[in-house]
C-alpha positions in Angstrom: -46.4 -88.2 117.7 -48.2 -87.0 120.7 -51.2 -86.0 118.7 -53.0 -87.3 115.5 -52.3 -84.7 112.9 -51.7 -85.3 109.3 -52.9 -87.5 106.1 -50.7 -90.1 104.9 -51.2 -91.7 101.5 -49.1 -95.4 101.1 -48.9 -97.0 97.8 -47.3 -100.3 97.6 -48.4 -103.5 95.3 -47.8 -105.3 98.5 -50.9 -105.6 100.7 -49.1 -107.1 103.4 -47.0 -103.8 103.6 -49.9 -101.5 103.2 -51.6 -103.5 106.2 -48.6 -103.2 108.4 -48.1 -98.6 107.7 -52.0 -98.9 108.1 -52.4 -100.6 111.4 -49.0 -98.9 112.5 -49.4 -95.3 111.6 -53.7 -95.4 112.3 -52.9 -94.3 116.0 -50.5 -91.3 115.1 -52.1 -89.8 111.8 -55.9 -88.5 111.2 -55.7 -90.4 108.3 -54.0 -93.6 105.9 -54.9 -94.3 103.0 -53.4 -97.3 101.5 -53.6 -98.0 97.3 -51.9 -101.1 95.5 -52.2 -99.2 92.0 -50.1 -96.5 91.6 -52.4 -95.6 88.1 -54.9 -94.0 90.8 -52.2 -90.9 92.4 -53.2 -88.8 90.4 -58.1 -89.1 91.4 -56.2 -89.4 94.9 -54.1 -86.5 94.9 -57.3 -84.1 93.3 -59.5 -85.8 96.2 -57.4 -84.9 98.8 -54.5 -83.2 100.2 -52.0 -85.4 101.6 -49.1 -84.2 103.8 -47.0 -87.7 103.2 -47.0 -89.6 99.9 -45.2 -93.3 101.3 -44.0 -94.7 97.9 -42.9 -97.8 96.5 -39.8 -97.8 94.5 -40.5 -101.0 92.7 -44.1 -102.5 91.3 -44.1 -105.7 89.6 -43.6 -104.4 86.3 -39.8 -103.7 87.5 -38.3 -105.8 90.2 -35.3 -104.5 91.6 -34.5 -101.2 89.2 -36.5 -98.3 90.7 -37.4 -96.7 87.5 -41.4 -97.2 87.9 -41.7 -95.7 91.3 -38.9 -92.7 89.6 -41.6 -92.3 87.0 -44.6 -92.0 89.5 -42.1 -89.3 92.1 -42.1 -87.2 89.0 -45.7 -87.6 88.2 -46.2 -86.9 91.8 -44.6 -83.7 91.7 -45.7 -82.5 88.6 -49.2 -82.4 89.9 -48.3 -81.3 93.6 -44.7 -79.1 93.2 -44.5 -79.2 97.4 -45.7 -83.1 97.4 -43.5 -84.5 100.2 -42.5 -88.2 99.0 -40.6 -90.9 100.8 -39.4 -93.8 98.8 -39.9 -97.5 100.5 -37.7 -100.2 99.1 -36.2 -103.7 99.9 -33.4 -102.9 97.9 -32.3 -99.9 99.5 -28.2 -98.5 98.7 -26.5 -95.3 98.6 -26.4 -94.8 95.0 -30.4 -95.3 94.8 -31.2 -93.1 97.8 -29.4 -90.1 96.5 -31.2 -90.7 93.3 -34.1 -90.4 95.0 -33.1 -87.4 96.2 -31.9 -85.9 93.9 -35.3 -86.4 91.5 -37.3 -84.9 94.1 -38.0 -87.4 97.0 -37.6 -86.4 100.3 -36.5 -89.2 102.5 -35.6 -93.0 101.9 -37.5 -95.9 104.0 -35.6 -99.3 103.3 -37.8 -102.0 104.2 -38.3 -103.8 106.9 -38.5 -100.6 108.8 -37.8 -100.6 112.3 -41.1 -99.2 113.7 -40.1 -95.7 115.8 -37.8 -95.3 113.1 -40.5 -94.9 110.4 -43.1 -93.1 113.2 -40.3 -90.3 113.7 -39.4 -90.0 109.7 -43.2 -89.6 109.2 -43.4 -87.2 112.0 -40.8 -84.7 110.7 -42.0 -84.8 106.8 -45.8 -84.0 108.4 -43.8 -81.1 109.4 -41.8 -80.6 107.1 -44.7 -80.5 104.6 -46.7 -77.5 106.8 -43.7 -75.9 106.4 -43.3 -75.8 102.8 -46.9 -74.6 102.3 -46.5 -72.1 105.1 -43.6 -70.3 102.9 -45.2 -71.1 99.8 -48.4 -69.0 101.0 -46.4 -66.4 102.3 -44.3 -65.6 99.2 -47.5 -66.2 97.1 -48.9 -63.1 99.2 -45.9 -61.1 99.0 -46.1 -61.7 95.0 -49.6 -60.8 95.3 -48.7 -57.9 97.0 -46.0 -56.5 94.7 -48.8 -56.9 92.1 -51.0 -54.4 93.6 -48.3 -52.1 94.7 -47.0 -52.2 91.3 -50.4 -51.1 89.3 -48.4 -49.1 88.2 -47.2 -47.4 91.0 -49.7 -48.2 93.9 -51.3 -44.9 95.3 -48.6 -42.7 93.0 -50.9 -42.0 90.0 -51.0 -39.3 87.4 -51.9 -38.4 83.8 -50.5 -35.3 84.0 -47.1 -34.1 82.4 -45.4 -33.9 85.5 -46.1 -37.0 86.9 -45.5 -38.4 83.7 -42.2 -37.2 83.8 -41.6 -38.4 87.2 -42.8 -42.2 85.8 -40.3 -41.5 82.8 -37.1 -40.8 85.2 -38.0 -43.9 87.5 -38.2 -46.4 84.4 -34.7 -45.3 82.9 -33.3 -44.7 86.2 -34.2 -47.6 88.5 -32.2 -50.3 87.0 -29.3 -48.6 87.6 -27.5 -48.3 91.0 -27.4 -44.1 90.6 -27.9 -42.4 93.6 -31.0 -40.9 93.9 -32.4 -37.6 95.1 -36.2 -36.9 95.5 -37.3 -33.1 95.9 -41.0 -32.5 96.8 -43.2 -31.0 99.0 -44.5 -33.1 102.5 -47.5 -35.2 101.3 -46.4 -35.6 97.6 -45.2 -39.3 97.5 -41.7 -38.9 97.8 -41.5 -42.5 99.8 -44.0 -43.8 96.9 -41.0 -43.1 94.5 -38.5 -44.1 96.4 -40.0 -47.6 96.3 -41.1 -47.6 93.3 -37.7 -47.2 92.4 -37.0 -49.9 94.7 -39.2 -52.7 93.2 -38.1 -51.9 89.6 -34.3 -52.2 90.4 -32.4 -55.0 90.3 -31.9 -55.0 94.1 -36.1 -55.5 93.9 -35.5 -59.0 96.3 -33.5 -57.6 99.1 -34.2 -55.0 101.8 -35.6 -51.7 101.3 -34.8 -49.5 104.5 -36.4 -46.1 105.5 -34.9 -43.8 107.8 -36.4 -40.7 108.4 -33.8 -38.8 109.3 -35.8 -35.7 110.7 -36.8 -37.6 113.7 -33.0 -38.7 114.9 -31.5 -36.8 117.2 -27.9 -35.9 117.2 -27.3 -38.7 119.6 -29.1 -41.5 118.4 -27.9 -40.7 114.6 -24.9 -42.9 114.7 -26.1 -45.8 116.3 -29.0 -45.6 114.4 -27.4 -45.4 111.0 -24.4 -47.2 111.6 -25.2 -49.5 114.5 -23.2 -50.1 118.2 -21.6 -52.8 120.1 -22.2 -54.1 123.3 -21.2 -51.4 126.4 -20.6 -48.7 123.7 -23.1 -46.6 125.8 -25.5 -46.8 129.0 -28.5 -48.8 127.0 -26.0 -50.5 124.8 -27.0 -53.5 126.1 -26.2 -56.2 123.2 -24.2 -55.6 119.4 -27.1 -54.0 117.2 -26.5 -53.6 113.4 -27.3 -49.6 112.2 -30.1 -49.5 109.4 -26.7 -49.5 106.3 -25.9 -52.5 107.5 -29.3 -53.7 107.6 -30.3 -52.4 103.8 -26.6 -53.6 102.6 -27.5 -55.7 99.2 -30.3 -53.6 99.3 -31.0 -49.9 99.1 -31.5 -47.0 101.8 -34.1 -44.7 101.9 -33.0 -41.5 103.9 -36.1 -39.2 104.0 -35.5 -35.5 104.9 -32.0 -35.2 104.4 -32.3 -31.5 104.3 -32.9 -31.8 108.2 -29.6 -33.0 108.9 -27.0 -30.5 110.6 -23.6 -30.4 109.5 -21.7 -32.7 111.6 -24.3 -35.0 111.0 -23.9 -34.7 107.2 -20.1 -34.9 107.8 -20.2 -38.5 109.3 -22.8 -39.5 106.5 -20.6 -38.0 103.9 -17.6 -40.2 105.4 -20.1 -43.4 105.1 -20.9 -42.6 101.5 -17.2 -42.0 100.3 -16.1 -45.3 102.0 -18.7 -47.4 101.2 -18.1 -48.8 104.9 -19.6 -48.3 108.5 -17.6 -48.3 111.9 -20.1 -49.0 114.7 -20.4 -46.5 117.9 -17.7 -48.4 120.1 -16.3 -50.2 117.5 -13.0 -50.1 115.8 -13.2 -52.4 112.8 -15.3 -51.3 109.5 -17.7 -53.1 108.2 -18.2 -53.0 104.2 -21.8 -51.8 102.8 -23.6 -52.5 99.0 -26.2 -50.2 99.1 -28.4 -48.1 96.9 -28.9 -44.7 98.0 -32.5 -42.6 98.1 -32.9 -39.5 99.6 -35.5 -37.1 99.8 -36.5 -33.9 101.1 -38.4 -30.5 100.6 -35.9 -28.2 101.7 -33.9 -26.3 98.9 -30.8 -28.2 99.6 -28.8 -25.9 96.8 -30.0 -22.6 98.1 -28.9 -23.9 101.7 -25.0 -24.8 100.5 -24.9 -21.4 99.6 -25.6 -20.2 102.9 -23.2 -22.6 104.3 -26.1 -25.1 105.8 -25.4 -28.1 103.5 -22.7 -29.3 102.1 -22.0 -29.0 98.7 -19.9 -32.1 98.3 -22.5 -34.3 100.2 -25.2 -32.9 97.4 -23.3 -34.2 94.7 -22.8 -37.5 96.6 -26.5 -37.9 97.1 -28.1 -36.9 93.8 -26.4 -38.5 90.5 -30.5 -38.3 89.2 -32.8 -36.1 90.6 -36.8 -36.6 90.8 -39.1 -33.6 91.6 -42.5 -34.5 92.2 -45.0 -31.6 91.5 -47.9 -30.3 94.1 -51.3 -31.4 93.9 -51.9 -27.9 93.4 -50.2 -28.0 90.2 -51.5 -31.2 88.2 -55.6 -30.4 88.7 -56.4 -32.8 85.9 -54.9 -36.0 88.5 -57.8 -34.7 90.9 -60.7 -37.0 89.2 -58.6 -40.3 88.9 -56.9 -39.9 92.3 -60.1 -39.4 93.9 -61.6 -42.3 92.0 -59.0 -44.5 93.2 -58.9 -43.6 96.7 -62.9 -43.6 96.8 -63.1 -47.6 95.3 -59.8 -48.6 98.6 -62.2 -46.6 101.2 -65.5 -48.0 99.9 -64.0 -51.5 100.0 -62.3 -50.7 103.7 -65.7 -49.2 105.3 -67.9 -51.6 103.0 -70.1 -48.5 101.6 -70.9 -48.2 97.9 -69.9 -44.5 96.8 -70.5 -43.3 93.5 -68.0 -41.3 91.1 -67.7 -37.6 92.3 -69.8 -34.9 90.7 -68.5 -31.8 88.8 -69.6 -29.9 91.5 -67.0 -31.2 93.6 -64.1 -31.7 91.3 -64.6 -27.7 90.8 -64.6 -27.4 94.7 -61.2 -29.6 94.4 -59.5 -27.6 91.5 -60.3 -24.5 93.3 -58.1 -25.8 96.8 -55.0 -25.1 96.8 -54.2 -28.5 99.3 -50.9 -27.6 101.4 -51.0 -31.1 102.2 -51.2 -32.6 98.6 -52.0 -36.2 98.4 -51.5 -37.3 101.9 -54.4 -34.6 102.7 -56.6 -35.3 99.6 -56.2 -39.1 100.7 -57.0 -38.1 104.2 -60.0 -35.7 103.0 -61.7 -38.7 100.8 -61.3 -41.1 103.5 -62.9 -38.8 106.0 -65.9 -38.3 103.7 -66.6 -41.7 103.0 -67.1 -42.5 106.7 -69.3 -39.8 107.3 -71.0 -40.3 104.3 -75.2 -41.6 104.6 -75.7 -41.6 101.1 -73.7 -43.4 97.5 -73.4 -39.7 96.4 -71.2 -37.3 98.1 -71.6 -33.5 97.6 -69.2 -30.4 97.8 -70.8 -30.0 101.7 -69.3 -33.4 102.4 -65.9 -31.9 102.0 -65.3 -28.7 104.8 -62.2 -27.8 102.9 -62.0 -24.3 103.5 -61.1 -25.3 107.5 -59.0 -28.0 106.6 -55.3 -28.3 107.1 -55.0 -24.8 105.8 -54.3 -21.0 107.0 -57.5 -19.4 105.4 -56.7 -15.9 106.4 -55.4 -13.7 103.5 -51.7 -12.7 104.3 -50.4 -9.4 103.3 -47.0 -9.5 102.6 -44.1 -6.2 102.8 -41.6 -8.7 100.9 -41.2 -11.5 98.9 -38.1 -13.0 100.6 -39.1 -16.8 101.5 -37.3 -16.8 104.7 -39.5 -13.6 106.1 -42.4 -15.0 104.9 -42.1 -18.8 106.3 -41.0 -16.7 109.7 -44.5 -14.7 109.2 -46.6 -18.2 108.4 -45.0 -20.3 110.9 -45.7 -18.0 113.9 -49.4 -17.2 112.2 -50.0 -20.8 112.2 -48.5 -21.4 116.0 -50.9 -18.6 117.2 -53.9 -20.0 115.0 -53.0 -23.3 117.2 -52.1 -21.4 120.8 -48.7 -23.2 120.6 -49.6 -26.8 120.1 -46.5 -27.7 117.8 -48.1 -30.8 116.7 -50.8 -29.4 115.1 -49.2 -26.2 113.8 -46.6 -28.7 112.4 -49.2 -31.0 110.9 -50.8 -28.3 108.9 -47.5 -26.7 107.7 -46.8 -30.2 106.4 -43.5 -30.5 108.4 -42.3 -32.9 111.1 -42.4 -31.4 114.8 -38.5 -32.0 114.2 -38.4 -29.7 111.4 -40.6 -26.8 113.2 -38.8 -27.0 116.4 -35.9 -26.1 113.5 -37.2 -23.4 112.1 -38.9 -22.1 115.2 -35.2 -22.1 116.9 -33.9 -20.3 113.7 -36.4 -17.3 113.2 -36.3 -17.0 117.3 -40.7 -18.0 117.4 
């Protein structure tokens, strides 16, 4: 060991031994503690951490049979789970060493050790120890994590009937493998259900994969999806799995679905059917196990009737189906959404806010927030860093010039199609042109305008 890292604790009833790891290890180690008692592990192990636990297998109480320094490995263990424990002996054999083993010990040291021998074993069970705790700590956040997320369903909240009806469809539904189809407008939490649905499923320990599939372009949607081989194409410079491959043993999350044209829907439909992907340039299939999500805000029945989606591909994609209501339409999840974002943003910019006044819960009920959530959230957060005082007030939300078309619209019909045409190209001359903020108050990705901007001729 180049460097002196680690803390070794030997116990042996043989002070000779303990003398010899002391004086041998002293230059390699931080630290060595040596104890002849074995009775004292356990004040040891609370005063400090060790990374190596050098044990004897046999104490005078028992010669030549092992089972005292068996009962203090388990001992060991049972107050340190990632302990890393290797077993010195004189009376080293196979059967004994996998024994060890297998009751939790992690290497075998028969003595007399030869001395780069032991330096080297110590070396890679230092490591081996970091290791351990390393991918303890991380799957002790991850659990963490998954606790918060899951209270109940991280920022997807509601006590309204709607959302309690959404809750009520993902708790029957997500043990199941049933394909899944989320309706909603942009900003509702359609991702937010799609993992929820995720975490409660029995797939909760593999991947969860989202694709949004208005942002792929004709070109890249094969090799994204389904992946390439080297040389398929000009960039294609090594094999790349597609994002099914990827979420196989998992599930998929394809958000705006509705977005897709038909040759596009065509290839996914093949995918589906098959249950097996081809990548660009490839000519073997490759078998998938996934879960399928998929969500959109586009009225995907209305469009097979006019020949846009296909009808075969809807009943592929939507065994259940989950509509989320607007904002606009459960005003009684205004108080506690605005509660729970206010305590997250408080904690974030470290500024004590207090629970929101009528006066501005009446301001809230009275928006009609195109955006829904993601613009409440957005809203709240703004507020709380421009906030100079605990208590916010209705001026401390400009809603009536946020993320919304305030001028009154007078309407000749009530067809949907005339009047996005008429809003769209209101909002695009509100915003001299700039697509990315016309699209970002319509609640649509720049994908999705260029669309619909293509289709009415705007």
């Amino acid at each position: 060991m180049a460097t002196k890292f680690g803390k070794i604790l030997a116990v042996d009833d043989n002070t000779d031994i303990l003398f010899a790891l002391k004086l041998l290890l002293r230059p390699h180690v931080e630290l060595v503690t040596t104890e002849t008692e074995p009775e004292k592990i356990p004040a040891l192990l609370k005063e400090t951490d060790y990374d190596v636990i050098l044990l004897d297998m046999n104490f005078t109480q028992d010669a030549i049979s092992g089972k005292e320094g068996f009962h203090w490995l388990q001992k060991i263990l049972q107050i340190d789970p990632l302990a890393v424990v290797l077993f010195i002996t004189a009376y080293g054999d196979v059967e004994k060493s996998v024994q060890a083993i297998k009751a939790g010990a992690t290497d075998f040291i028969i003595k007399p050790w030869q001395n780069e021998k032991l330096i080297a074993t110590i070396s890679s069970a230092i490591k081996l120890n970091r290791s351990r705790r390393e991918a303890s700590d991380l799957r002790e956040k991850q659990r963490e994590i998954n606790t918060i997320m899951d209270q109940p369903f991280s920022d997807f909240i509601g006590i309204s009937p709607g959302m309690q009806q959404v809750f009520s469809t993902i708790k029957k539904v997500a043990a199941t493998d049933a394909n899944v189809l989320i309706l909603g407008e942009n900003g509702t939490g359609k991702e937010l259900v799609a993992r929820a649905l995720h975490r409660n499923s029995l797939r909760k320990d593999e991947a969860f994969i989202s694709v949004d599939l208005g942002a792929l372009s004709e070109t890249l949607f094969e090799s994204e999806l389904f992946g390439h081989v080297k040389g398929a194409f000009t960039d294609a410079k090594t094999d790349r799995p597609g994002r099914f491959e990827l979420a196989s043993g998992g599930t998929i999350f394809l958000d705006e679905i509705g977005n897709l044209s038909l040759p596009m829907q065509a290839k996914l439909l093949t995918v589906l059917e098959r249950r097996e992907v081809t990548r660009v340039g490839a000519n073997k299939p490759k078998p998938i196990d996934i879960r399928l999500i998929s969500a959109t805000n586009m009225p995907l029945k209305k469009m097979a009737t006019e020949n846009q989606f296909r009808q075969d591909l809807i009943y592929r994609i939507n065994t259940v189906e989950i509509e989320i209501p607007p904002l606009r339409e459960r005003p009684e999840d205004i108080p506690l959404l605005a509660d729970h974002f206010l305590k997250i943003f408080g904690k974030k910019y470290n500024k004590k806010i207090n629970k929101l006044n009528s006066q501005v819960i009446k301001k809230f009920h009275s928006y009609p927030w195109p955006g829904n959530v993601r613009e409440f959230q957005h809203v709240l957060e703004r507020a709380v860093i421009m906030s100079e005082s605990p208590n916010l007030e209705p001026n401390d939300f400009p809603l009536s010039t946020h993320g919304a078309v305030t001028d009154a619209f007078e309407f000749d019909t009530y067809n949907l199609e005339d009047i996005e045409q008429k809003v769209i190209g209101k909002v695009l001359r509100l915003h001299n042109g700039n697509i990315s903020k016309a699209a970002s108050d319509l609640g649509l990705t720049r994908t999705s305008l260029y669309r619909r901007m293509e289709k009415y001729g705007l």
